[in-house]
C-alpha positions in Angstrom: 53.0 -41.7 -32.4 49.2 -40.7 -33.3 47.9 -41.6 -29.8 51.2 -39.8 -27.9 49.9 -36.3 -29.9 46.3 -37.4 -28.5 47.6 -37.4 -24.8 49.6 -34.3 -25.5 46.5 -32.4 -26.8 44.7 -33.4 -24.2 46.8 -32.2 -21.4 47.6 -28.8 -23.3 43.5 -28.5 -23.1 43.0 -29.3 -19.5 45.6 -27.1 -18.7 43.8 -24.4 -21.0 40.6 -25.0 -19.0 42.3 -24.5 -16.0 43.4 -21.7 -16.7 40.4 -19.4 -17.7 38.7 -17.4 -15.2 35.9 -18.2 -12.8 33.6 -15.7 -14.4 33.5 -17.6 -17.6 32.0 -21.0 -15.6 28.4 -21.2 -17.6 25.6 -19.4 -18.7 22.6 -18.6 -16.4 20.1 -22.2 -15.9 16.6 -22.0 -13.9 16.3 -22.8 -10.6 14.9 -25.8 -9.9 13.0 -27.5 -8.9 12.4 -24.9 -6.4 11.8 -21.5 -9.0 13.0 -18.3 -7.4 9.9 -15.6 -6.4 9.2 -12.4 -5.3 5.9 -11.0 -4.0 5.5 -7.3 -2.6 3.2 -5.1 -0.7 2.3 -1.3 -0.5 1.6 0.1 2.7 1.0 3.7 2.2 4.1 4.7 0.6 6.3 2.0 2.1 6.4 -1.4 0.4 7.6 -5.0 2.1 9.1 -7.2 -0.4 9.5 -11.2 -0.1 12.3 -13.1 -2.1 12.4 -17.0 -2.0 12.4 -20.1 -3.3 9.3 -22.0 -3.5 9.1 -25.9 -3.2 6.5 -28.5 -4.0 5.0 -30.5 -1.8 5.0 -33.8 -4.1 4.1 -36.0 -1.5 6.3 -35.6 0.9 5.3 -35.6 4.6 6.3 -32.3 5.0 5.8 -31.1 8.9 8.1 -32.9 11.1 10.0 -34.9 8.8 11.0 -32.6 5.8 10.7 -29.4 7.8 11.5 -30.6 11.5 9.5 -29.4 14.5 11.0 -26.7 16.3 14.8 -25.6 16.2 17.2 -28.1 15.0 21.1 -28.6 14.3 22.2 -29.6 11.3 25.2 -31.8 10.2 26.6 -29.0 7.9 27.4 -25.0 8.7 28.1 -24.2 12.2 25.4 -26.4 13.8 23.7 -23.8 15.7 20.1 -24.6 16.8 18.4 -23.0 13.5 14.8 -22.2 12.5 13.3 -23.4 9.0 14.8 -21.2 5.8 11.1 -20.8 5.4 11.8 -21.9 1.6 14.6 -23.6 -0.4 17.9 -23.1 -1.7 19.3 -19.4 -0.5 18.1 -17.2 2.7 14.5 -16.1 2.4 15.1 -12.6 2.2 12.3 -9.6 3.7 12.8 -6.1 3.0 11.1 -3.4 4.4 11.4 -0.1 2.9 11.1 2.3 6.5 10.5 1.1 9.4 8.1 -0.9 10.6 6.3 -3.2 13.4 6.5 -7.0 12.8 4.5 -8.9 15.1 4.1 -5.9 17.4 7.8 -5.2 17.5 10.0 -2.5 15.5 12.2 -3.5 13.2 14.8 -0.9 11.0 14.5 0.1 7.5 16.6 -2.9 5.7 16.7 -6.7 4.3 16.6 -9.4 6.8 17.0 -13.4 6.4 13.8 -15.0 7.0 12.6 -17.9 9.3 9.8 -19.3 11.1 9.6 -22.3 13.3 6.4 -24.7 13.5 6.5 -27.1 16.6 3.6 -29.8 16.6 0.8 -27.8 18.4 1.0 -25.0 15.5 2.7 -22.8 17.3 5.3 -21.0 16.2 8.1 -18.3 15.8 9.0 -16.2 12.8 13.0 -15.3 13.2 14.1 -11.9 11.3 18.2 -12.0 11.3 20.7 -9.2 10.2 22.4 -11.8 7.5 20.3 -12.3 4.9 23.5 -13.3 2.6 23.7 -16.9 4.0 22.4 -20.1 2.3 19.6 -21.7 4.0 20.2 -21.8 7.5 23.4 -23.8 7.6 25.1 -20.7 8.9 22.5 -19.3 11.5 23.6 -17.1 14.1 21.3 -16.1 17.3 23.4 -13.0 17.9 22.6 -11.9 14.5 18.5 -12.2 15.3 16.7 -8.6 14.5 13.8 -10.1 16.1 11.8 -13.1 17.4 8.1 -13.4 17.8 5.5 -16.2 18.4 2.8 -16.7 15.9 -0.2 -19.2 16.0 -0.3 -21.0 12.4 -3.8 -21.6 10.7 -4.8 -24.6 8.9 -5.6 -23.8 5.2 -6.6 -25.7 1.8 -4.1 -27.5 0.0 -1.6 -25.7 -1.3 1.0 -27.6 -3.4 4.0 -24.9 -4.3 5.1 -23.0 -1.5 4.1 -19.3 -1.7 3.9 -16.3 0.2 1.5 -13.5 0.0 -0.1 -10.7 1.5 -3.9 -10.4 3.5 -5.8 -8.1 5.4 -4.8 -5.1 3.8 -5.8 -2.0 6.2 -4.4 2.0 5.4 -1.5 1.1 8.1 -0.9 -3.1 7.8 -0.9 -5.9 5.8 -0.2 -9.6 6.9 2.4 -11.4 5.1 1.4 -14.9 5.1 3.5 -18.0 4.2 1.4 -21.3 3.0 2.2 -24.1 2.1 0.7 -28.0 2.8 -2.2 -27.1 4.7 -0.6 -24.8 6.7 -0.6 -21.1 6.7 2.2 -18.5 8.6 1.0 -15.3 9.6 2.8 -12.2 10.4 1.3 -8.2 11.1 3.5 -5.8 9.5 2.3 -2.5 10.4 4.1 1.0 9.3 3.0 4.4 10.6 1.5 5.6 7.7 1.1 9.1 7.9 4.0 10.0 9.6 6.2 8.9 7.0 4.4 10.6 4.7 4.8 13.7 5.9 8.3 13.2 7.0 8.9 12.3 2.9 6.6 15.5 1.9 9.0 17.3 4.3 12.0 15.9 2.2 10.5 16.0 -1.4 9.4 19.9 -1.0 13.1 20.3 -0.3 13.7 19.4 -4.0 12.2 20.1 -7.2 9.0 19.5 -5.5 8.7 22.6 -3.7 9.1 24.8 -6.5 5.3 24.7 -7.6 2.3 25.5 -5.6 1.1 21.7 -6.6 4.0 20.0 -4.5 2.6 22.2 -0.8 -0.8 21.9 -1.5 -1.4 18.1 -2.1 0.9 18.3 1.3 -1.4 19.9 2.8 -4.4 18.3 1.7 -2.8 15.5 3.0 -2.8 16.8 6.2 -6.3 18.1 6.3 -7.7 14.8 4.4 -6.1 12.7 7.5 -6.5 15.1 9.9 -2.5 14.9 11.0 -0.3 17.3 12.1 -2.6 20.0 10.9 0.1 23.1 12.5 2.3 21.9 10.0 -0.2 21.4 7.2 -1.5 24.7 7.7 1.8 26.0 6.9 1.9 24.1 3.5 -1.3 25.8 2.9 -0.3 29.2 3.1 2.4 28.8 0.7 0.3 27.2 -1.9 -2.0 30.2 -1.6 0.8 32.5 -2.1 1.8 30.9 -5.1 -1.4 30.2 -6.8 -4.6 31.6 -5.0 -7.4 29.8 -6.0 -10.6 27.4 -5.2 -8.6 24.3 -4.7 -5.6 26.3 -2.4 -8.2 28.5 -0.3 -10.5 25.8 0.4 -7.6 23.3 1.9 -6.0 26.2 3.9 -10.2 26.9 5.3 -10.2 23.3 6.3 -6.6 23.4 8.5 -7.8 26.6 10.2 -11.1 25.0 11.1 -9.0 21.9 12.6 -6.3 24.0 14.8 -9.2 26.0 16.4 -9.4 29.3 14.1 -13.0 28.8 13.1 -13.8 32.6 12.1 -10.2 32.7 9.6 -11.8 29.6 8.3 -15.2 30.8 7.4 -13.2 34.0 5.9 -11.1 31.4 3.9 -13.7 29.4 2.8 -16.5 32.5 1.1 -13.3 33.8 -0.4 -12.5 30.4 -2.0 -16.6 30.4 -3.0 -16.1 33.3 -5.0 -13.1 31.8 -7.0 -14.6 28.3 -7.4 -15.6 27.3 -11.1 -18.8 25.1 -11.4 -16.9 22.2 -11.8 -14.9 23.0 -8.7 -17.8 23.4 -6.5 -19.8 20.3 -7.3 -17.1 18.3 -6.9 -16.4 19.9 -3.4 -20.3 20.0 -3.0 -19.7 15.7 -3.9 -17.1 15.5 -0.9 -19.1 16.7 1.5 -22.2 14.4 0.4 -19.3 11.7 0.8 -19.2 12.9 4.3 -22.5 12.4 4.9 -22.3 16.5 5.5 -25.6 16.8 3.8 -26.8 20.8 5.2 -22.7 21.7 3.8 -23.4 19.9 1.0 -26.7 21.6 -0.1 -25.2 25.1 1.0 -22.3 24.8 -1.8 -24.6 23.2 -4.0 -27.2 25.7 -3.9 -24.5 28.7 -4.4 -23.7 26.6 -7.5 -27.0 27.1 -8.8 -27.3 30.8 -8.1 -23.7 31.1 -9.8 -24.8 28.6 -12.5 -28.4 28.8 -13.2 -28.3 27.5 -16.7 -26.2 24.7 -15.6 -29.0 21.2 -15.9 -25.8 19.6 -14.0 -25.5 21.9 -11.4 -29.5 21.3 -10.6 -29.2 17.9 -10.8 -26.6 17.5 -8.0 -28.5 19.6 -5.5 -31.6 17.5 -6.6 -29.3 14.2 -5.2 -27.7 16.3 -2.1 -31.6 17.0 -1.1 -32.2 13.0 -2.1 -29.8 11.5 -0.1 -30.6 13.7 3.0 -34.1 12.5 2.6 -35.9 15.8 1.8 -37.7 14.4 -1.2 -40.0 17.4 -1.8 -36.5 19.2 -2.7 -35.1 16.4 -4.1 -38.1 16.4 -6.9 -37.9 19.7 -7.5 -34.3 20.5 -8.3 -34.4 17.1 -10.7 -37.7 18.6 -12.4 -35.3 21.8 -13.2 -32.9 19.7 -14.1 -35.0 18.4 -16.7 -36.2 21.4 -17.7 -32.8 22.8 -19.0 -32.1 20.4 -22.0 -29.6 18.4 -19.8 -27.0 16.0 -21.2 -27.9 12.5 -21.7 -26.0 11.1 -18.6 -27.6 14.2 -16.1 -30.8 13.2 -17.8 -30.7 9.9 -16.9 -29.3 10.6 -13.4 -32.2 12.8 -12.9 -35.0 10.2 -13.6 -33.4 7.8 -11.8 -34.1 9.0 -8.8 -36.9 10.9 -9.6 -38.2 7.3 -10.3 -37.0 6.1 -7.1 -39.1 8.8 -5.2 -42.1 8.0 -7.1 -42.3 10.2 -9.6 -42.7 7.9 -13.1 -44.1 11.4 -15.3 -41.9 14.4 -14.7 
């Protein structure tokens, strides 16, 4: 009797377990032995993310045995010629955030499955598809490809855990790199910077954005800084200066007008934003233009700051390096000797003998 209630327990149990949903099967485990990882990039304002699984190499013979040369069926899926997952377990998964150039070639705004191909030479493909849901590459699909391109592989260091990361940085590119073994996977991403910041400055000053002066003139400055679309940056300007004239606005809207031709508006511009400019404001513009290597521009604002400012140790101090850096040392000693002269704070008296040391002059 006591092991016919056992059985019946038993049963009534299973048939309890079989009954509760499949969103009650377990707790979330780690992945292993191949951890999930993401890695991503900035490029301007866009970013390219990477999500993937990363295996060990654990001496394995990994090219051509554990990741076959070339394209290959498989026994499972739909047995399609397929590239390499380019990882383990799921798709490995690239997301671009506009649109970009891969390998020279556009590709939309979106997520994408990830694959390469190595063949024994070191050539090879990377393979961008439309599904990035599938697992592995069991269920590849040409018609679904976004894009194919040839890439040369490098030979690299030892590198034990799969991983993917990003190189060559530029304003407009990056190079998302796969290595693993001791090879490495390159592929140019390139997005066209500026015009999708502009196109999103367009967008943003449609919000909130546009109601403050702040929101169309870093727009514009934008513009002038990059020297892009200037028409349309110039029209940015403008509004800032209606809504807040001022050093900062004035001197942004000279710099458009010089670049779209209207050199005497630009002059105008620029000796009204001179009389509005603080001393802070004008050393650091007088700073920019040294940055330039626009040394004569620089020593023109510069000076005006020391006429405006003549009390100011600082303000002589930065004319004393514009003259410096030009060259002209018999200005360059001057300004820092009335620098000096002015009770200057510790840091613009330290700047000051500096250089007056480097010109030769150890007893100001």
């Amino acid at each position: 009797m006591k092991k016919l209630l056992t059985i019946n327990l038993l049963l009534v149990m299973l048939a309890t377990l079989a009954s509760v949903p499949a969103w009650t099967q377990g707790i979330t485990l780690p992945t292993t032995p191949s951890p999930a990882a993401k890695v991503s990039q900035k490029v301007g304002i866009s970013t390219v993310t990477v999500a993937y699984s990363r295996p060990s190499v654990k001496n394995r013979a990994i090219w051509g045995e554990l990741v076959p040369y070339g394209w290959n069926s498989q026994a499972f899926g739909n047995q399609n010629p397929a590239p390499w997952r380019a990882g383990a377990n799921e798709n490995s998964v690239i997301e671009f955030s506009h649109d970009a150039k891969v390998a020279g070639q556009p590709v939309p705004a979106g997520r994408y499955g990830l694959f390469f191909v190595v063949n024994k030479d070191d050539s090879g493909e990377v393979v961008l598809s439309k599904d990035s849901r599938s697992w592995g590459s069991f269920f590849y699909e040409p018609m679904q490809d976004q894009l194919r391109a040839k890439i040369q592989l490098r030979s690299i260091p030892m590198t034990e855990l799969l991983t993917y990361d990003f190189i060559n940085a530029t304003k407009n590119s990056t190079e998302l790199v796969l290595n693993w073994e001791k090879k490495q996977f390159p592929v140019p991403i390139e997005f066209a910077v500026d015009d999708i910041v502009l196109a999103n400055a367009e967008e943003e000053l449609k919000g909130p954005v546009g109601f403050n002066w702040q929101g169309y003139a870093s727009a514009a400055n934008y513009s002038m800084q990059n020297k892009v679309k200037p028409e349309m940056g110039l029209q940015w300007a403008e509004k800032a200066v209606t809504m807040n004239k001022s050093f900062n606005t004035l001197i942004v809207k000279a710099g458009l007008l010089q670049q779209v031709g209207k050199t005497a508006e630009a002059e105008k511009t620029k000796a009204e934003a001179m009389t509005l400019g603080t001393e802070a404001e004008l050393n650091q513009y007088g700073y920019q233009l040294v940055n330039q290597t626009l040394y004569d521009d620089a020593i023109h604002i510069m000076k005006l700051n020391t006429e405006k400012h003549p009390e100011s140790a600082n303000a002589w101090d930065s004319l004393g390096e514009a003259y410096a850096l030009k060259g002209d040392k018999e200005n360059a000693v001057k300004n820092f000797k009335k620098s000096l002269t002015l009770n200057p704070p510790e840091a613009t008296k330290l700047n000051s003998l500096k250089y007056l040391k480097q010109l030769g002059v150890n007893n100001p």
